[in-house]
C-alpha positions in Angstrom: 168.4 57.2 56.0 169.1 60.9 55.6 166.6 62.1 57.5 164.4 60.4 55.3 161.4 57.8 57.1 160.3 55.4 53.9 156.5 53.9 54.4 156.3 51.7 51.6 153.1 49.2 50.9 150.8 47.9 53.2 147.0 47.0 54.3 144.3 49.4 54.8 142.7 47.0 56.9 139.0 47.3 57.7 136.2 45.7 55.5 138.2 46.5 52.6 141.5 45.1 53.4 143.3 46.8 50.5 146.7 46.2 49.8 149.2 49.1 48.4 152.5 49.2 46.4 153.1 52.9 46.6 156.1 54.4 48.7 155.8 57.6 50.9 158.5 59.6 52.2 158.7 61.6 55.4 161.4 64.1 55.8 162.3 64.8 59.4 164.0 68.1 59.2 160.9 69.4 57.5 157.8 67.6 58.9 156.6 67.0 55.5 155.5 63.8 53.3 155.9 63.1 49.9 154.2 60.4 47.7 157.2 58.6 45.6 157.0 57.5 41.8 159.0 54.6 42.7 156.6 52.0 43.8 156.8 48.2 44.8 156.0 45.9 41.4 152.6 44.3 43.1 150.5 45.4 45.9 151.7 43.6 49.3 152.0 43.6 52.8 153.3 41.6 55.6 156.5 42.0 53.8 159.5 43.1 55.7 162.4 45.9 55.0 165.6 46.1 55.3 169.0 48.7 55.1 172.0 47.1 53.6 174.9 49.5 52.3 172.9 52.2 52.0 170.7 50.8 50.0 166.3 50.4 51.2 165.1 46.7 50.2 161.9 45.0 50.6 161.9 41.7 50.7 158.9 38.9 50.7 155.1 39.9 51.8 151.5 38.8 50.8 150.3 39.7 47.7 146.6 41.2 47.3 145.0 37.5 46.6 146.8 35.8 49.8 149.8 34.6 47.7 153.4 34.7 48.8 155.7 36.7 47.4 159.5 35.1 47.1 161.6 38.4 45.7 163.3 41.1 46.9 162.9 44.4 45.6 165.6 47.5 46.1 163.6 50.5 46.5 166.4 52.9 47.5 169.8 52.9 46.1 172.9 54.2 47.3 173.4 55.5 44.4 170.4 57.2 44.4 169.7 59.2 47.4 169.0 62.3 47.9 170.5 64.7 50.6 169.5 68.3 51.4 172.9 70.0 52.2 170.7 72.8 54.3 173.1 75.8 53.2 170.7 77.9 52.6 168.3 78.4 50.2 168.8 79.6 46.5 166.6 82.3 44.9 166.5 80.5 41.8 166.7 77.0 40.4 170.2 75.8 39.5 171.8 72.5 38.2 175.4 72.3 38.8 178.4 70.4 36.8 179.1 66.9 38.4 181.8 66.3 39.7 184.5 64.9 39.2 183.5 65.3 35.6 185.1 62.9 33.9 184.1 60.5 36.2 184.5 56.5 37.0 182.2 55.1 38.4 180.5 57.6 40.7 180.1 61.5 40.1 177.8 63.9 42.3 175.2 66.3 40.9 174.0 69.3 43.1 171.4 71.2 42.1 168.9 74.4 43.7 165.3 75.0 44.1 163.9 78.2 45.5 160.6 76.9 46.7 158.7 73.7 47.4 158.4 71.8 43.8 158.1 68.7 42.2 161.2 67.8 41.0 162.5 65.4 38.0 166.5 64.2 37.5 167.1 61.9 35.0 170.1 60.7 33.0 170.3 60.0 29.0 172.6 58.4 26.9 174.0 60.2 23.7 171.2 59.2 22.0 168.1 60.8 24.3 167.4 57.1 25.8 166.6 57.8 29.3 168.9 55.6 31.5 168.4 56.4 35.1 166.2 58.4 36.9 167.6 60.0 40.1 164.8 62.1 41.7 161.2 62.1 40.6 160.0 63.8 44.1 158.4 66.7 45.4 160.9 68.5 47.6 161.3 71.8 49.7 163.1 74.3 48.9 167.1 73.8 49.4 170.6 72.8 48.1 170.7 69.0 46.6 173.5 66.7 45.9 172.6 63.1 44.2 175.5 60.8 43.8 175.0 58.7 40.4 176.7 55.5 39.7 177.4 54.8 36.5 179.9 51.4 37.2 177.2 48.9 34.8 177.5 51.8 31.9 179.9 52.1 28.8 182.0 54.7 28.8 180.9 57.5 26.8 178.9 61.0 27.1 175.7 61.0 29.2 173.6 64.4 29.9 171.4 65.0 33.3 168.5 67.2 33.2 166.5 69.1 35.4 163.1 70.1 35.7 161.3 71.7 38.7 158.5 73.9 38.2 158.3 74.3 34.4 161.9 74.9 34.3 164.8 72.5 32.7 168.7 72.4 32.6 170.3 69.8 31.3 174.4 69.3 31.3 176.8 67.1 30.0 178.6 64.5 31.9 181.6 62.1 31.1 181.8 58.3 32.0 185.6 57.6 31.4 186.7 54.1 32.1 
């Protein structure tokens, strides 16, 4: 999925036989991994994956105590990837205005980092309440574009922020129904 290879959960195997819930991203067109905040919501394995619409789910498994796990868990949304435009590379960080802006139901966000950083997106309501996190990644440096979907939201004024190395912009945004 854009470039993207997702390694999500899993055994250690060996004498330990450890089971994970964390996700790892490897990004082809940089040979480079990246641990992901977004994690499964118990330790499992012998669970199995799968693409539909553009969205990652994981569905089923083992839990750590031999247990089977019956639910299916999206761990990638289409409304939250991530693509790397590769035009270049920006000197400094940047967050543009979405657009379309006002939007219904989807808008995109680009933004710019100069250099490899761990990177946050999120989206608030008019009252500061966090309501979606886009990106919460480390990332190299490049031109971003997110697409966020905002079709189970009220219509009303939402703000995205950025932070990347110490450094936050935040913008307006306008869900119009």
């Amino acid at each position: 999925m854009n470039n993207l290879i997702y390694a999500i959960g899993g055994n250690a195997g060996g004498s330990s036989g450890a089971s994970y819930k964390s996700m790892m991203v490897y990004n082809i067109s940089f040979n480079s991994w990246t641990i992901s905040s977004q994690e499964l919501s118990s330790k499992r394995d012998w669970m199995a994956t799968a693409e539909y619409e553009g969205g990652l789910y994981v569905l089923g498994g083992i839990d750590s105590v031999d247990i089977a796990v019956d639910i299916v868990e999206e761990m990638v949304s289409q409304s939250t990837q991530v693509v790397n435009t590769g035009m270049g590379i920006s000197e400094e960080y940047s967050l543009e205005q979405n657009y379309p802006d006002p939007f219904n139901p989807s808008t995109k966000i680009a933004y710019s980092i100069p250099s490899l950083s761990f990177v946050k997106l999120k989206v608030y309501n008019e009252l500061g309440k966090e309501i979606k996190t886009l990106v919460d990644e480390e990332e190299p440096a490049g031109n971003y574009l997110v697409e966020f979907d905002g079709a189970n939201l009220p219509s009303g004024t939402y703000f995205y922020q950025l932070i990347a190395n110490n450094i936050s912009e935040t913008k307006k945004m306008i869900l119009l129904k």
